[in-house]
N, C-alpha and C positions, 0 to 999 in steps of 0.2 A: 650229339644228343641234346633234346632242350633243355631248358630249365627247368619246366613245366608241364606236367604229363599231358598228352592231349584227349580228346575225345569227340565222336560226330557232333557238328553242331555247335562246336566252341570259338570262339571269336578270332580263331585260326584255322580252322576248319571249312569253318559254316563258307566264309567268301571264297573260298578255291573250290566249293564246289558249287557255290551260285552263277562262278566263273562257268566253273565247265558246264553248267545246267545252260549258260546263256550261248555257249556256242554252241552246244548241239540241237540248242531250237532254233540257232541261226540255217542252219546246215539245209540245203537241199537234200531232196529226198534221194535214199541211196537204194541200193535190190531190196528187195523183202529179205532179205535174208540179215543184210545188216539192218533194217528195221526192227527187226526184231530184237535187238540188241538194246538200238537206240529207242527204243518204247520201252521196257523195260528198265532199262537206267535212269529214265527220266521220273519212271512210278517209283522208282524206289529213294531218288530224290525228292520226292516229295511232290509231283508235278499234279497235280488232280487229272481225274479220267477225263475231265472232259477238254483237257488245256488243246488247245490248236494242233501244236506235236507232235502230243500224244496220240490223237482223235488220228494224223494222219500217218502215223507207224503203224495203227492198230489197221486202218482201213486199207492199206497195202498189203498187211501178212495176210489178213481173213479173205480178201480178194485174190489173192495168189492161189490158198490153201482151198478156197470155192472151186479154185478151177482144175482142181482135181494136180493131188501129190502122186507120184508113182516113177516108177523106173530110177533114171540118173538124173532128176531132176526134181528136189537137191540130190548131188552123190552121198554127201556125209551126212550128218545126225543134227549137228549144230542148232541147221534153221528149224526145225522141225522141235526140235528139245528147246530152245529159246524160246519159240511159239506157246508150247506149253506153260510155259513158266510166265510169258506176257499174257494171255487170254485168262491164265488161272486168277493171275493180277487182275485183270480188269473185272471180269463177268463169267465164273466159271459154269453158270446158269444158261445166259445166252447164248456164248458160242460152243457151248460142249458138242456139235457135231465135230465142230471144227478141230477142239483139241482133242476130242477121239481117233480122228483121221490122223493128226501128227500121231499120238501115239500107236497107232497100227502100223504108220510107216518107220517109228524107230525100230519095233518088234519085228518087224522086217530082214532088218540090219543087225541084229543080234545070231553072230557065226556060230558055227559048230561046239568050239571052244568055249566059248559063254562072252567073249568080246563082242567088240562094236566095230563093226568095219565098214567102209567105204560101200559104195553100188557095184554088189560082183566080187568084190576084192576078199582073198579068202586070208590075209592076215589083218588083223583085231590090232588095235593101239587103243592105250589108256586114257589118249585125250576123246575120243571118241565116247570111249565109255561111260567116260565120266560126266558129260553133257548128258546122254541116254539117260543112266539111272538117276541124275539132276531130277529132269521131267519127270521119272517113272514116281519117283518121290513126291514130289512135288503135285502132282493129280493123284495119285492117293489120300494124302491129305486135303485133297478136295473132295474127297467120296468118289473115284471114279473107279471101277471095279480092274484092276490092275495085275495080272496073273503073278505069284511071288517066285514063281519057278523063274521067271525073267531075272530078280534078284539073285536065287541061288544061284544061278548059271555064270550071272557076274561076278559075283562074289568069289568063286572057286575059280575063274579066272583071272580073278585080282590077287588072291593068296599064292597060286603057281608063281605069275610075273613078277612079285615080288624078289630084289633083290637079296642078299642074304643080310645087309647091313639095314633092310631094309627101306633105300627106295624105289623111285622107279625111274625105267628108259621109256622111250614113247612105245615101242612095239614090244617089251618089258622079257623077261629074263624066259617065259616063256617058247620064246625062241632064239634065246642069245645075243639079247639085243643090251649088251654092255656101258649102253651112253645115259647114266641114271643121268636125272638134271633135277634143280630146284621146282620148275614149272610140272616135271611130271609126278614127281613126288609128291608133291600138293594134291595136285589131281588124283590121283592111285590113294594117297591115304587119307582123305578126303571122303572119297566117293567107300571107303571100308565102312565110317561111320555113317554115311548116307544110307547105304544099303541096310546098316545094320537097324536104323531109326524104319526105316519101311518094311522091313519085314518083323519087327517088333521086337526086338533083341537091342534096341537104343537102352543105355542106363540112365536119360536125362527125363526127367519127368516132362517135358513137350514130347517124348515117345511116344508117349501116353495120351492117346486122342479123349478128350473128355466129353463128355454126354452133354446136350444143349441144358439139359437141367442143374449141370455144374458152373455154369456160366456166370462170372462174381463172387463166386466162391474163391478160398484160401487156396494156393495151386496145393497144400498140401492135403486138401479135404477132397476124398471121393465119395462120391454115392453107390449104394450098392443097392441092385436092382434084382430084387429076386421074383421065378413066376410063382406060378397058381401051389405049388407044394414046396414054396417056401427056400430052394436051391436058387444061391446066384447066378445070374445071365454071364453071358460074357464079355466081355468089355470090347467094344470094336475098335482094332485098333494093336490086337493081343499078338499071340506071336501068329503068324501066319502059316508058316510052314516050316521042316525041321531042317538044322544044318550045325554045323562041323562049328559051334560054339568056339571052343577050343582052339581051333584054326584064324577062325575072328581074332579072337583076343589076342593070339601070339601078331596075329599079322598089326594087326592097330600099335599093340607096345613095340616092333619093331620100325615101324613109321613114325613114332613116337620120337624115337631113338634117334634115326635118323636126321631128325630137324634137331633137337638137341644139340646134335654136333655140327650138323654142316648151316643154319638156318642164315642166311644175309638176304636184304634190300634190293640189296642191289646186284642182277646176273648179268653173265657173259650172251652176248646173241640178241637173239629177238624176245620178242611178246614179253615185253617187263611188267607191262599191266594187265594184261592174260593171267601173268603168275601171280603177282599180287590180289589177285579178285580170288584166285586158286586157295593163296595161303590164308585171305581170310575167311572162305569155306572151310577151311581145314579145321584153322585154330576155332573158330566159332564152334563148331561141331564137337572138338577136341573140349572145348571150356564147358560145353553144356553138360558133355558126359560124365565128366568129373565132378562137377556143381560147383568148382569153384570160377567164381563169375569176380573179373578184373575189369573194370567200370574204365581202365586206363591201361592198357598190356603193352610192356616195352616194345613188343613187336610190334603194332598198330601206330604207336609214338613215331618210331625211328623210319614206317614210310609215310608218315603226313612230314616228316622233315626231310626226306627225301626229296617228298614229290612235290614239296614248297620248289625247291630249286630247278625244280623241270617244266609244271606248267608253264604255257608260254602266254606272252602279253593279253590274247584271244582267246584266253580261258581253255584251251588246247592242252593235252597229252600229247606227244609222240618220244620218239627218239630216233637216232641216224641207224641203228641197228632194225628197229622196227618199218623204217619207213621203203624197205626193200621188200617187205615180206605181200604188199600191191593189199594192204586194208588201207583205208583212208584215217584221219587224226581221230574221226568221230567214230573208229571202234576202240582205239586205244583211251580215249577220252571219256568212252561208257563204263572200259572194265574201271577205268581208275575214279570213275566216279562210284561204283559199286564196292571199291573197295575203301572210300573216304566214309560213306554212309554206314558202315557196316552192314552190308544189305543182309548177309547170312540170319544174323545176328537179330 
């Protein structure tokens, strides 16, 4: 533990992630699919739209995604959900065909069940889904017209897979799939609050899309906009569609629960900084609902002192566990750089 609570941007922070910003604009260019990662990680670092790196992660996914997405190519969700979330970043104006086209190809991939699966593949896993309604989220808050049944579907697929202690396995309890882990539990209780902020059942006031004439205003000051007989409008942004409240909230306080007791830095296996990118969606999402906002949270502290000890001399992420799993350092090096900046957050 330090001595010193930390925080993005602080005189321990700031250079392990100028590190990592410097090797992944060292980096040759990888598939569009890890582009999409690495453009992303670099806007949320702070890199401007128009930095060299940037310009050339952005000019790879849209060139890819031009030439038309379909079939098993991508199979999973990932590059297509990371898409999203990079074009929404840069110019959600500009290339909105393009991130229309990814979002029609996730809704695609949304199985019977309300999961997210593979090309073809008729069982659903949590990591999948949880990238999916990332996106789905994520361009709704851009104004893109977003069907919320897509959420419901997820959502009551996330509440079944649901452990009873409350976490999650990858292909999750809905089928008996017994192997909860830190990384999916993130993910699964994570993506409860996502879903809940997008279909309009978030209790954090960023739930709450605010009208452009609120803009400067006190976050606790709303305008109320009424028509011609004097009845308020509705607020865009409200609840969308109806669902099993109830069900939410037990599942969110048993995810809750579950990090409570089992919550560590550092896990057994692969994707250490997959999960860490995971756990600070989670807790971000977890801090806004509640409103209480920790400017310095022991969990955030204990992996920048972690991950002091594993950057390597080249501004690098990896580890011996991760480096089998055939990504290269510059995707382990994106999520840890997204989890230094508090990108959620």
């Amino acid at each position: 533990m330090s001595l010193a609570a930390h925080e993005p941007g602080d005189a321990v922070v700031q250079p392990m992630v100028d590190a990592a910003v410097g090797y992944l604009k060292g980096t040759a260019d990888g598939t569009w699919e890890q582009e999409t990662l690495i453009g992303y990680a670099l806007l949320k670092a702070g890199m401007p739209k128009d930095d060299p790196r940037v310009v050339r992660s952005v000019n790879k996914v849209v060139k890819r995604i031009n030439e038309g997405l379909a079939g098993n190519d991508p199979s999973s969700t990932y590059a297509p959900a990371l898409a999203v979330m990079l074009l929404c970043e840069v110019d959600d104006k500009a290339f909105r065909p393009q991130i229309q086209a990814c979002l029609d190809l996730l809704a695609s991939r949304q199985i019977e069940n309300g999961g997210f699966a593979y090309y073809q593949q008729t069982i659903a896993d949590v990591s999948q889904t949880q990238y999916a309604c990332l996106a789905f989220w994520t361009a709704d808050r851009h104004d893109f017209q977003v069907n919320p049944n897509i959420g419901k579907r997820a959502l009551e697929y996330l509440v079944r897979s649901q452990s009873p202690d409350g976490g999650y396995s990858y292909q999750g309890m809905i089928i008996n799939d017994n192997r909860v882990t830190p990384s999916m539990s993130a993910g699964g209780g994570g993506t409860l609050y996502i879903i809940a902020a997008w279909l309009g059942y978030g209790e954090d006031e960023a739930a709450v899309r605010r009208r452009p004439e609120e803009e400067g205003l006190p976050r606790s000051v709303r305008l109320v906009v009424v028509d011609e007989s004097g009845q308020p409008q509705g607020r865009a942004g409200g609840k969308k569609i109806e669902i099993n409240e109830g069900a939410l909230r037990s599942a969110q306080g048993r995810s809750n629960g579950w990090f409570n007791n089992n919550f560590s830095v550092r896990i057994a296996g692969e994707w250490q900084y997959y999960y860490l990118y995971g756990y600070e969606r989670f807790a971000s999402f977890v801090e806004a609902s509640s409103g209480k906002v920790d400017a310095s949270p022991q969990w955030y502290d204990d992996g920048v002192e972690f991950m002091r000890g594993q950057q390597a001399a080249n501004g690098s992420f990896d580890s011996q566990a991760d480096q089998g799993q055939g990504e290269p350092a510059s995707i382990h090096t994106a999520f840890a750089i997204l989890f230094l900046v508090r990108s959620t957050k």
